[in-house]
C-alpha positions in Angstrom: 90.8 89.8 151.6 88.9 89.8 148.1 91.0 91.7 146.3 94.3 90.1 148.0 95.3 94.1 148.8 99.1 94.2 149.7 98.4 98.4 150.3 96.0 100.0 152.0 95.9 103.7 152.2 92.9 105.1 154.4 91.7 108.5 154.6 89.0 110.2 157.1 90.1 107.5 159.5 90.7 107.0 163.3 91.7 104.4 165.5 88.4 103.2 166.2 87.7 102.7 162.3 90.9 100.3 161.9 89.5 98.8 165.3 86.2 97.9 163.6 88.0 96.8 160.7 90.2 94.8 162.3 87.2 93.4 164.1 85.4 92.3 161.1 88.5 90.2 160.0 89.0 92.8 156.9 92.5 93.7 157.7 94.1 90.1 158.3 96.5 90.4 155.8 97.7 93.6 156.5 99.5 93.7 160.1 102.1 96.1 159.5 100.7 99.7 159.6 102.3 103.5 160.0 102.1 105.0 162.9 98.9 105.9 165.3 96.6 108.2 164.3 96.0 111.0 166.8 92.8 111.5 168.6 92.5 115.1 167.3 94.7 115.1 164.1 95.7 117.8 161.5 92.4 119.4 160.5 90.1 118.1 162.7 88.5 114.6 162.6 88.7 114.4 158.8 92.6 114.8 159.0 93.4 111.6 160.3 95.2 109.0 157.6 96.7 105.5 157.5 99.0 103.3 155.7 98.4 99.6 156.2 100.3 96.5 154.4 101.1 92.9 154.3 104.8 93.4 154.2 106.5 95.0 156.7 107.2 99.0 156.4 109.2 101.8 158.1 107.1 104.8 159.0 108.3 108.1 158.0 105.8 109.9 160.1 103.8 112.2 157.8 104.9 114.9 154.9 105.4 118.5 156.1 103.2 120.4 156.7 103.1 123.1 153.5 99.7 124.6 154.5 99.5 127.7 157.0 95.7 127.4 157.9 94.4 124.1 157.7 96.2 120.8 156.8 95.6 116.8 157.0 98.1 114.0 158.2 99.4 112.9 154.9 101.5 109.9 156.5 104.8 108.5 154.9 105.7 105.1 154.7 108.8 102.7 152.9 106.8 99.6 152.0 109.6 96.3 151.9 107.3 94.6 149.2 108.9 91.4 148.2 109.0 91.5 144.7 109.3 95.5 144.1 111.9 96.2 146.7 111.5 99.4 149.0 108.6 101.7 147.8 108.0 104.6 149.5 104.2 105.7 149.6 102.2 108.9 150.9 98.6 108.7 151.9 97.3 112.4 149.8 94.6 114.5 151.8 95.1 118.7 151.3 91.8 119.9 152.2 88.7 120.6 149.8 89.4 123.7 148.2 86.3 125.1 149.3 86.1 128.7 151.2 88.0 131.9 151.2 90.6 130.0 153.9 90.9 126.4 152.6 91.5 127.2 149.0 94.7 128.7 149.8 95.7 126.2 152.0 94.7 123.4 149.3 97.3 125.2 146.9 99.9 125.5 149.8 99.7 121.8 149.6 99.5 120.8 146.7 102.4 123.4 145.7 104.3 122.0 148.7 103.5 118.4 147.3 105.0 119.0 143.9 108.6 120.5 146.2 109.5 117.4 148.2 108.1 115.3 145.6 111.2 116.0 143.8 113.8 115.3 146.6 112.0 111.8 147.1 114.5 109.9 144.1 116.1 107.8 145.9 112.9 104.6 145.8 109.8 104.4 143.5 107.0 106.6 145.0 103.5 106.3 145.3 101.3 108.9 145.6 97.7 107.9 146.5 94.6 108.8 147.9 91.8 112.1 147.1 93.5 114.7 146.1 90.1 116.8 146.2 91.9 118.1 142.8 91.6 116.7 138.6 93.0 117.2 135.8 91.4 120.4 135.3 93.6 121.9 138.4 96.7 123.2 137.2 98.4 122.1 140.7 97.2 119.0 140.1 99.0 118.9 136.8 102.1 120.3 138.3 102.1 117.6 140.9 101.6 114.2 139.0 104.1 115.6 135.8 107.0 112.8 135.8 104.6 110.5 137.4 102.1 107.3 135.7 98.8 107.4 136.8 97.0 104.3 138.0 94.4 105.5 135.7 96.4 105.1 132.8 95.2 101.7 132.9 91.7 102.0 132.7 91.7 102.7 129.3 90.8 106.7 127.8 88.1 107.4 130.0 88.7 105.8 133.5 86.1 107.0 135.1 84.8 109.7 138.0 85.5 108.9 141.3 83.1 111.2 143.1 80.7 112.3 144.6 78.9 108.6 145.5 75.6 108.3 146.9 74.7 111.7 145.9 71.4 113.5 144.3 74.0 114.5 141.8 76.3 111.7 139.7 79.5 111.0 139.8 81.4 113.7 137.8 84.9 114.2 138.6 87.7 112.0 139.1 89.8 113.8 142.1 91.2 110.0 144.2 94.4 109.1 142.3 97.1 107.1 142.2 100.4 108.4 141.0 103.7 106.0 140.8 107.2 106.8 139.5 110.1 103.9 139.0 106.8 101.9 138.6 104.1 101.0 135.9 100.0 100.3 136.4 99.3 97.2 135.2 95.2 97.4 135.8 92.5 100.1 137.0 89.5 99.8 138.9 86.9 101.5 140.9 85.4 100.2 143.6 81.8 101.2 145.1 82.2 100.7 149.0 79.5 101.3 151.5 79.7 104.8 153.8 81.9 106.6 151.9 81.2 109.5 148.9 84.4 108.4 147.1 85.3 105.7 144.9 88.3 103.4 145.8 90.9 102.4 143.8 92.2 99.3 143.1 95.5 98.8 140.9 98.4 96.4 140.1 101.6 97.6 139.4 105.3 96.4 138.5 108.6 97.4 138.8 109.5 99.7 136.0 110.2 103.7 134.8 112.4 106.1 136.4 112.5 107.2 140.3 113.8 110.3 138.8 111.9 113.4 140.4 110.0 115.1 137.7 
C-alpha cells in the first residue's frame, strides 16, 4: 500500500503467509494472484512461490522443472497491466548452491532458465526474485545476457542484497530483477522485517526488445 506495488513476487511462502497478509490489509490492492501454493511444494517448505497483482493475470502454472534432485515452484504468470500490455513474469527460486547435491541442481536450473528463456519472445519478460546467484556466477551471466537489470537503475554500485540481520554484512547482491521489451526506470532496496534478503522495489516502462537473448 506504501509503495503503490502493481507486482508482487513472494518467495519462501505458503498459504498461511498470504492469509496473514491478507489479514493485515497489506495485499488490498493486489486481488488477482497465480495459482495455490501447495501444502508440501517443490523442495520442501522453502519451495513454495507466489505471484500477486493489481491487474488481472493468467497463470501459467510454474516453469519446468530443469533440476533432477531438488527444485522450487518458480510460478509463471501473464500480467494484463494497463499501460504495458501483457507481461509475462516468473517468480526465480533454484536452490542455494550449497552441498555436493544442491549445487548441481542450482546449475540445472539456472542452465534450464537460460533454455526456455529464449523461447519466451512472444511478450516482455520479467524475471524476478533470489536467484541465490551474482554476477560473479557465470550461470548467472548466461541467464540475464539480452536482459536489463532493475539494478541498472541504482546507479554503479546498487547495492548487496543479502544476507540481512546477520553477524556478517550484507555482501552480495544475488535478488534481481531482469526485464526484456522493458526498461527500469528506478532501483531500490527495501529492509523488511523477518526476512535475510533485501526486497526490490522498481518502476519500469515499456521499451527494448522481447527478443530472446
Amino acid at each position: 500500500e506504501e509503495y503503490g506495488v502493481d507486482v508482487l513476487v513472494l518467495l519462501e511462502a505458503d498459504e498461511g503467509l498470504v492469509g496473514d497478509l491478507r489479514t493485515r490489509g497489506a495485499l488490498e490492492g493486489l486481488p488477482h494472484r497465480t495459482d495455490q501454493i501447495p501444502d508440501d511444494p517443490q523442495g520442501g517448505p522453502a519451495g513454495g512461490a507466489v505471484i500477486l497483482s493489481a491487474h488481472p493475470l493468467r497463470s501459467e502454472g510454474v516453469a519446468p522443472r530443469f533440476a533432477g534432485y531438488r527444485h522450487f515452484d518458480q510460478p509463471v504468470a501473464v500480467v494484463q497491466d494497463p499501460g504495458l500490455g501483457p507481461v509475462r513474469v516468473v517468480g526465480i527460486h533454484p536452490v542455494p548452491p550449497v552441498g555436493p547435491d544442491f549445487v548441481p541442481s542450482w546449475d540445472e536450473t539456472l542452465r534450464g532458465l537460460d533454455g526456455w528463456q529464449s523461447g519466451q519472445t512472444d511478450l516482455p519478460l520479467v524475471l524476478a526474485g533470489d536467484f541465490n546467484a551474482s554476477e560473479a556466477h557465470p550461470q548467472f551471466r548466461a541467464l540475464a545476457e539480452g536482459f536489463t537489470p532493475a539494478a541498472a537503475a541504482g546507479g554503479p554500485w546498487p547495492g548487496p542484497t543479502w544476507p540481512v540481520g546477520s553477524w556478517v554484512p550484507p555482501f552480495t547482491q544475488i535478488d534481481h530483477v531482469l526485464m526484456r521489451g522493458l526498461v527500469p526506470q528506478d532501483y531500490r532496496r527495501l529492509t523488511l522485517p523477518g526476512t535475510d534478503h533485501r526486497g526490490i522495489l522498481t518502476t519500469v516502462t515499456a521499451g527494448g526488445s522481447t527478443d530472446g537473448g
